[in-house]
Each structure stands twice: as C-alpha cells, then as structure tokens.
N, C-alpha and C positions, 0 to 999 in steps of 0.2 A: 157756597154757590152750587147751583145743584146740574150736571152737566145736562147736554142735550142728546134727548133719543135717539138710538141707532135702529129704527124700527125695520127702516128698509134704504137701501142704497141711497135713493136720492128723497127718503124725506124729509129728509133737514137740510140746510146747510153745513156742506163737512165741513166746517170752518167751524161752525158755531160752538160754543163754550169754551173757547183756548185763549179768549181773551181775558186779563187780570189785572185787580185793581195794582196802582203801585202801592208800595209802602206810606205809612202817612209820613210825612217831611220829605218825600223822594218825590223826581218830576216824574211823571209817565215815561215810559220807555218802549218803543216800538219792538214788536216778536217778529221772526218771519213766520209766515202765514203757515208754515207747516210744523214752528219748532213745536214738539210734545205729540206729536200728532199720531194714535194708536195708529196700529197696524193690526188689517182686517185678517180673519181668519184666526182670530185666538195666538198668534205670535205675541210674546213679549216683546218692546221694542229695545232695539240694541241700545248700549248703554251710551251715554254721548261721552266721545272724545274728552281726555281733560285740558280745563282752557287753560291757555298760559300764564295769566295772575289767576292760579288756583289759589292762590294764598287771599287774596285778597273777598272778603262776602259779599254776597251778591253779585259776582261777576256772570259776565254774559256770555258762553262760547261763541265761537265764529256760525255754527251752525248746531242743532239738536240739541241747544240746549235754553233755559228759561228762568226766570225765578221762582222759584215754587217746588224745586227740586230738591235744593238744600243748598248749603256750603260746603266746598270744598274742604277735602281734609287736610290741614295745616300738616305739611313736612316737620318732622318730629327734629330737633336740634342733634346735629350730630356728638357723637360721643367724643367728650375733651381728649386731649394725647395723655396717656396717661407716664408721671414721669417716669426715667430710666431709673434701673433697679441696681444693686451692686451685681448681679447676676447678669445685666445687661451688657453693663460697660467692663466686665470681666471677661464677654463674649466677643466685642467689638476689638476692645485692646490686648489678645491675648499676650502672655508675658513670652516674649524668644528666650530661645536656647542659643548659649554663647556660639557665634560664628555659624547662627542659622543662617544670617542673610550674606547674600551673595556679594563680593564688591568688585572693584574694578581690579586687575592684575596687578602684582605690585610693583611689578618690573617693567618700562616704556623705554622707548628710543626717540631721538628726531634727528634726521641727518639734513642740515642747512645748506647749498649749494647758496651762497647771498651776490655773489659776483662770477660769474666766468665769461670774460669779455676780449675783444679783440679792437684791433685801431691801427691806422695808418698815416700819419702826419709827415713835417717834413723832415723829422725828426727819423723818421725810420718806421717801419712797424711791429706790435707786436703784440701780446697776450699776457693775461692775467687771472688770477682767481682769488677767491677769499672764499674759505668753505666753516663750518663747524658743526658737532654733533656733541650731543648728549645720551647715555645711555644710563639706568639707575633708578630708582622712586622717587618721594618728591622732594628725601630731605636730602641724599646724599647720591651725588651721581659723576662717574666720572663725563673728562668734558674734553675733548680734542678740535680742536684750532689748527687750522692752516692757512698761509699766506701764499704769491709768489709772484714772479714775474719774468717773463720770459722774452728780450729782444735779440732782432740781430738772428736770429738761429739760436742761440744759446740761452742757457739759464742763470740768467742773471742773480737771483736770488731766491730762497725760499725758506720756510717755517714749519715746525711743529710742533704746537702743545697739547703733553700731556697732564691733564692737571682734575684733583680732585675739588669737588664743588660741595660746598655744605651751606644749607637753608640757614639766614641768621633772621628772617623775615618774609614774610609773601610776596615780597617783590626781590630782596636782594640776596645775591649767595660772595660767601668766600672763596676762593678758589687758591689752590698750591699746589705744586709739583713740580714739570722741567721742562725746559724748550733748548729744541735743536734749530742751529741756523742751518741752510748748506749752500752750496752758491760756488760760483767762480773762486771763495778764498778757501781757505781751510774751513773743516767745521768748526761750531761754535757749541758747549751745551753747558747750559746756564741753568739755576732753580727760577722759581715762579713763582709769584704771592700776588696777590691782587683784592678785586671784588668786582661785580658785574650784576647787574640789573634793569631795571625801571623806574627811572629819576621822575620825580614830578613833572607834568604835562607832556606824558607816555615819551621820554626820551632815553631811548637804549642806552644805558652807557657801560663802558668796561674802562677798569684801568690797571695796569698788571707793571711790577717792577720784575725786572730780570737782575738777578744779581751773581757773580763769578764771573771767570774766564778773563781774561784781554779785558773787559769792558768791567769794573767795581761795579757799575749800578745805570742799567737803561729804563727809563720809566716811558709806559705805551700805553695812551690814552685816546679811546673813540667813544664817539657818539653819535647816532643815528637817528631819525623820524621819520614816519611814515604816514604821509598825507592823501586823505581817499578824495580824491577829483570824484568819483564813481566809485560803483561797484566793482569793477576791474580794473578804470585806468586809477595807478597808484603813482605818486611823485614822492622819491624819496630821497636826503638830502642828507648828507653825511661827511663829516671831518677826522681827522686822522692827524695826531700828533708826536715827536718822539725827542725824549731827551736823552742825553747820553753824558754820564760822569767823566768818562775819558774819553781819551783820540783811539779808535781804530783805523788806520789808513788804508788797512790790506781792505776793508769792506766799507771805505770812503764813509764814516763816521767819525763829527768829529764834535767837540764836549762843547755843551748847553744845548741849544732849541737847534734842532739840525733839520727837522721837515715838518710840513703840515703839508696836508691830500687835503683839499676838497671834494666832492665831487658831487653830481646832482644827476639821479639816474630816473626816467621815466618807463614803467613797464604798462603792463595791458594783459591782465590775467585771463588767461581761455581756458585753463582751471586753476581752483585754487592752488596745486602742485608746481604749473608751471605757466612760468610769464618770459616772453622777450621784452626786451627792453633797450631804448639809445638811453645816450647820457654824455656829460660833458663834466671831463677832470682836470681839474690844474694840482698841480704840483710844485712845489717852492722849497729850496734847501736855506738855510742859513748859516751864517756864524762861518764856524772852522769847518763845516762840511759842506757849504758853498765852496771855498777854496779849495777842496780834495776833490772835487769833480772839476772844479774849471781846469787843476791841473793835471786832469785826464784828459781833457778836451770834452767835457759834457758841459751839457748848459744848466745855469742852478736854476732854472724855470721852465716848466713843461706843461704844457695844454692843447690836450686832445680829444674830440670825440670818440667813442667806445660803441661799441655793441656786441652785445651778449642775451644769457639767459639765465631765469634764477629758478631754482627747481627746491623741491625737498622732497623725502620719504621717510 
C-alpha cells in the first residue's frame, strides 16, 4: 500500500494512510488515530513503550503502538541452577577445628528459695522455710537442701543436706551424702541416699533414706506440681511424708508413718524470680508419733493459712 503525500501541511488528510488491513483470519481491530504517526521535521519517532503481553504476537500497546511494527521479542528462558559442585559444599560446610565452637560454661548454679512463709492460727504463730540449690554441670553436681521451722520464738527444728547428685537419665539424678538435724534436741547427722527427679505428668518428686544415729533408717518422700492458671498466677500443690524405723522421743518421732504436710500454695509471679504467694497447710501425725506430742500437750493435727514468698537466683 502506498502511503499518502506530505506535499504541504494541509494537503492531505494527516490521518490518511495509517489505516491497515487485518490479518486474514483476524477481525479488524481499531488504531488510535495517531498510533505510528511520523513526526514532522525529519525526527525519528520515539520508539514505543514495551506492552505488557510482549510475549504474546500481535499485541497492541496501550498507546504508540500498531501491527505492522513487528513482534515483540520473546524473553530468552533463564539459565537452569546449575548443580552444586564438591568445591561448593566444601565451601558451605567447612570442616571445624576441635573446640572451635563456642558452648555454654560448664559450670551453672540455681539457688531455690521454694517456701518462706509465715501464719498465725490458734495454735500460736510462726515461720517457715524450705530452700535448695544446686551448683555443678549437668551430669554431676553437688546439691544442698534445707528445711525448718520456727514457733513460739524459738526453733523448733531444722535441716541440712549435703549431698552429691549424678545424672542416671534426663529427668532422674541419684543423690548421696549426709544430713544434719538441729533443733531444740541434741544434734542429729546421718548419711543420705535417695533419687529425685521428674516422674511422669511433670511431678517433682524426691525420696531420700537417712540412715545412722538414734534413728537405723528414716525414709522422706515428696512430691510436687505445678499448675499454670496463667502466665503468672501459678497453683501449686504439694505433699510431704516421713517414715521412721525407730522411736526418737527427744525429737517426738516415733516408728512407721509418723506425718504427712499437705499443703496447697497459690503465687502470682511479677517476675519470673520472684512471686508472693497465700496457701493453706494441714499437718497430720500418726501412729507412735501422734502419742509423743499429745504427751507434750501439742495437737496431732494442724491447719493453717501461710503467706510467704518464693524467689530464686
């Protein structure tokens, strides 16, 4: 088709010759009036923008552009990954040097504060504690235990083990060494053997025989759980039992099942360090150590509200 004369500004229709036939088997397709349209003055026309299905032939730009221009040139397929080499994964994985990397120290502590509490009933009042710590790595660590309890003004009783702890499992350790009683009677020190861990459906438990002294053999069995109401508020509910082979009188102990503690303590952690807490403990003697306190004038059954605080570092 042969275009039309530019002989002088307006002797033609500037329009004319920009219209084109379609493809045969294609429908006609409308141009805008201006797409292709030279630009006067000998400029080449700028090159039109590329349309977005460049891929696709015969597409039409949104503007400046027509059929009759060409097709678009197809995006060439990107270059496959090509696999990793032994030179690659020699680079990635390089081989360490023994005790290149760094670990954790090998030495830890944790000091337990798990009771320090106070009560007043009509029983009298008075104060308490139950503390423990650990110091050592993670198979072998010594472990110290204290008890006490304090009425009246005075101190009634008290505890300390010192004892060695060895890993026999990820939850359980063995534990041996020796424990001092001190109190109102003479002192008491006796060896330790036990075990202590984390029984199925997360239940602390410890159970430790004392053997010597006045007393062939006292077995001391606890257990613990700890119930998250929340984030902070925490209910924990714990028992306390103690058997004894013989009669001690001077420290109103006396042979078989001699006491069981309940007790059921609720805290409120304002960090994880340190929570107050109330709670409600009964106390029960039996057997022959029921009769060594009635015949002190104490009663073989005690229950009282507490409040304290439980800390560690």
């Amino acid at each position: 088709m042969e275009p039309a004369s530019h002989a002088g500004p307006h002797a033609a229709d500037p329009h004319a010759g920009h219209a084109m036939e379609a493809p045969a088997g294609e429908p006609a397709q409308s141009h805008d009036a201006h797409a292709g349209h030279a630009l006067h003055g000998g400029h080449a026309p700028t090159p039109p923008a590329a349309p977005a299905d460049a891929g696709t032939p015969g597409a039409h730009g949104a503007h400046g552009d027509h059929a009759g221009h060409g097709t678009a040139t197809l995006q060439a397929p990107r270059t496959p990954i090509p696999a990793p080499t032994a030179a690659d994964l020699a680079a990635a994985f390089p081989t360490l040097a023994p005790h290149a990397m760094e670990h954790a120290p090998g030495f830890n502590s944790l000091v337990l504060v798990d009771h320090l509490e106070a009560w007043n009933n009509a029983h009298g009042s008075g104060q308490a504690w139950a503390a423990k710590g650990w110091f050592g790595g993670d198979i072998d660590r010594l472990w110290l235990r204290s008890g006490g309890q304090r009425t009246a003004g005075r101190l009634d009783a008290w505890s300390l083990d010192a004892l060695h702890g060895h890993a026999i499992s990820p939850w359980w350790d063995v534990v041996a060494g020796v424990r001092h009683d001190g109190g109102d009677a003479r002192g008491l020190t006796r060896a330790a053997i036990g075990v202590q861990g984390l029984a199925p459906y997360k239940f602390e438990f410890s159970a430790t025989a004392y053997l010597g002294g006045r007393r062939r053999a006292e077995l001391d069995v606890e257990a613990e759980y700890t119930l998250l109401l929340s984030n902070r508020l925490i209910l924990q509910p714990g028992l306390e039992a103690r058997v004894a082979a013989d009669d001690d009188p001077h420290r109103g102990v006396g042979r078989g099942l001699g006491q069981v503690e309940a007790g059921l303590r609720l805290r409120y952690e304002i960090t994880r360090r340190f929570a107050p807490y109330i709670g409600f403990v009964h106390e029960r003697r039996f057997g022959r150590t029921a009769d060594l306190h009635r015949d002190a004038g104490e009663a073989a059954r005690d229950s009282r509200w507490v409040a304290g605080v439980r800390f560690w570092f």
